[in-house]
DRENSEMI-990732 format. One record per atom (N, C-alpha, C): residue in three letters; x, y, z. Coordinates in steps of 0.05 Angstrom, whole numbers, plus 5000, padded with zeros to 4 digits. Layout:
# residues N
ALAXYZ
...
# end
This chain:
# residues 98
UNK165175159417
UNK162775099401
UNK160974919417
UNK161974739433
UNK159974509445
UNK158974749475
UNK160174999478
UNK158675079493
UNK156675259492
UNK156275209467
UNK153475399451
UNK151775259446
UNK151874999441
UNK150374769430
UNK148774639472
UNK151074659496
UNK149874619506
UNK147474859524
UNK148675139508
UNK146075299516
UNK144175349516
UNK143875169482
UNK141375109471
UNK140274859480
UNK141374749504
UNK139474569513
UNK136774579528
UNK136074299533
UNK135474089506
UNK134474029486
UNK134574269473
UNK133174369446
UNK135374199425
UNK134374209402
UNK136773979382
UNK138374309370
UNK140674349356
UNK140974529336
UNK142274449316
UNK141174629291
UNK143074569264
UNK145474709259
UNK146674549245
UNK148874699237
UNK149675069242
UNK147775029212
UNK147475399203
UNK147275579221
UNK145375459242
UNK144575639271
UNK147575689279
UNK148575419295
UNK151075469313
UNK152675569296
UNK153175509275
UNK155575729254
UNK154676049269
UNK151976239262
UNK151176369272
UNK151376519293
UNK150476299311
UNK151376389338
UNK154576439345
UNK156476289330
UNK158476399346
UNK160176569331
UNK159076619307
UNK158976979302
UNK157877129313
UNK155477119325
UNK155977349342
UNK157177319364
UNK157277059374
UNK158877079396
UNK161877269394
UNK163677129379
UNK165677199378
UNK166077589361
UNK163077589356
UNK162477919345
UNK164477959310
UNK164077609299
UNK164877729267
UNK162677699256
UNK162877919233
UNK160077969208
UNK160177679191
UNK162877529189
UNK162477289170
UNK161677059192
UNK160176809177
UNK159876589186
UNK163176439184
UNK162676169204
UNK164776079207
UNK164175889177
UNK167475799173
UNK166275589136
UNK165275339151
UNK163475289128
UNK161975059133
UNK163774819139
UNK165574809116
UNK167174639123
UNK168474569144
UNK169774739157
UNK170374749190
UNK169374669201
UNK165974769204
UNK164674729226
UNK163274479221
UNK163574319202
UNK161574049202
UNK163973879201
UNK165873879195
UNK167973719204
UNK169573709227
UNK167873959254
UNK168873959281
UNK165973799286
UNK164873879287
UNK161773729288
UNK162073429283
UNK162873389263
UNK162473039257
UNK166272929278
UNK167072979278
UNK169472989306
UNK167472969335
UNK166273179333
UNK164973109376
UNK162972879365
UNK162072869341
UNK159372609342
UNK161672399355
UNK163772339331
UNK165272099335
UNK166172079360
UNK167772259376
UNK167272209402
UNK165972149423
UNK163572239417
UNK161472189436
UNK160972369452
UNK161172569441
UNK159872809451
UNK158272939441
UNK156572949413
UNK154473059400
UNK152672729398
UNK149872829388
UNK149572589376
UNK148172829349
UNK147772579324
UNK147072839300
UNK144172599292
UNK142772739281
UNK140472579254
UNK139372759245
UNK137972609229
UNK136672889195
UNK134772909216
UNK133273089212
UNK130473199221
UNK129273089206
UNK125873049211
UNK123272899199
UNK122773149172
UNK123572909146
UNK122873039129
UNK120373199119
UNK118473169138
UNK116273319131
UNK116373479144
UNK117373599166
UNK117973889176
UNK119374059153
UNK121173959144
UNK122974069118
UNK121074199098
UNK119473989086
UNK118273979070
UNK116174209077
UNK114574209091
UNK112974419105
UNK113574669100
UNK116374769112
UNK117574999112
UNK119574999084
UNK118474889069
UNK118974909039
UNK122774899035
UNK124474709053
UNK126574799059
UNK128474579055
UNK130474429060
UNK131674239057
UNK132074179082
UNK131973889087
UNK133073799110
UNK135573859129
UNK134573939155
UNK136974009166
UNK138473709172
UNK140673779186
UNK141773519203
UNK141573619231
UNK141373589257
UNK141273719276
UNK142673449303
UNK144273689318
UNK145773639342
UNK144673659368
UNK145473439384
UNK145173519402
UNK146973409430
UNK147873549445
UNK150173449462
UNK148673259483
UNK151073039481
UNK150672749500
UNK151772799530
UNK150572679548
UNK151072669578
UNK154472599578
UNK155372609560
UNK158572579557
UNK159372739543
UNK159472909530
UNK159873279519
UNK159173419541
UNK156773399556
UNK156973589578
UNK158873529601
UNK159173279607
UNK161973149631
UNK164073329621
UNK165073279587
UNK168273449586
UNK167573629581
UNK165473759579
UNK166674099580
UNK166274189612
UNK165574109629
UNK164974139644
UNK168674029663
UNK169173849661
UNK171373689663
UNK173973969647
UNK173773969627
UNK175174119619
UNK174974339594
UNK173574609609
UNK173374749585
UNK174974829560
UNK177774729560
UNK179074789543
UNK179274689523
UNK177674599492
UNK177974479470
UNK180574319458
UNK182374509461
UNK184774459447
UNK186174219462
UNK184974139494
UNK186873959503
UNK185573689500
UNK182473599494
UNK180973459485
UNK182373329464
UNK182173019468
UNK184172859447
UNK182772859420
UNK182972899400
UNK181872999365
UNK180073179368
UNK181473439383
UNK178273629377
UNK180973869377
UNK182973849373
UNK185274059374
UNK185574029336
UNK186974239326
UNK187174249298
UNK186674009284
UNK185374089252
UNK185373809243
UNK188173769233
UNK189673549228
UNK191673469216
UNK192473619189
UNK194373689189
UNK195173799160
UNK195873629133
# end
């Protein structure tokens, strides 16, 4: 996921988008659940590898829409993926706890 977020650099992205994108990436017709994906999301913030904030509510408002929250990867999300593409070996970014 953080390597979709840094394709879209240095553009910010929301959620909904990267859910998106990596349906098609991965080529399924469903979105990934929200829930998943904003609780892997709020995981790389805490690490320090995303940073997140609301977007300026009058862009929202404009496009008659609700506020996004939007991401964007830190000079330290791009070190470990770069360091190590593999997610799962990244310390709290492997399954959430059961």
């Amino acid at each position: 996921m953080l390597e979709l977020a840094v394709e879209r650099a240095p553009e910010r992205v929301y959620g909904f988008a990267l859910a998106q994108a990596l349906a098609e990436r991965d080529g399924h017709t469903r979105l990934v659940a929200h829930g998943t994906l904003y609780k892997a999301l709020d995981r790389m913030r805490r690490a320090g590898l995303l940073t997140a904030e609301w977007e300026d509510p009058g862009v929202a408002a404009e496009e008659g829409r609700p506020r996004r929250r939007v991401y964007q990867v830190t000079a330290e999300g791009r070190r470990a993926l770069v360091e190590d593409p593999a997610p799962a070996t990244r310390p709290g970014w492997g399954p959430a706890p059961a």
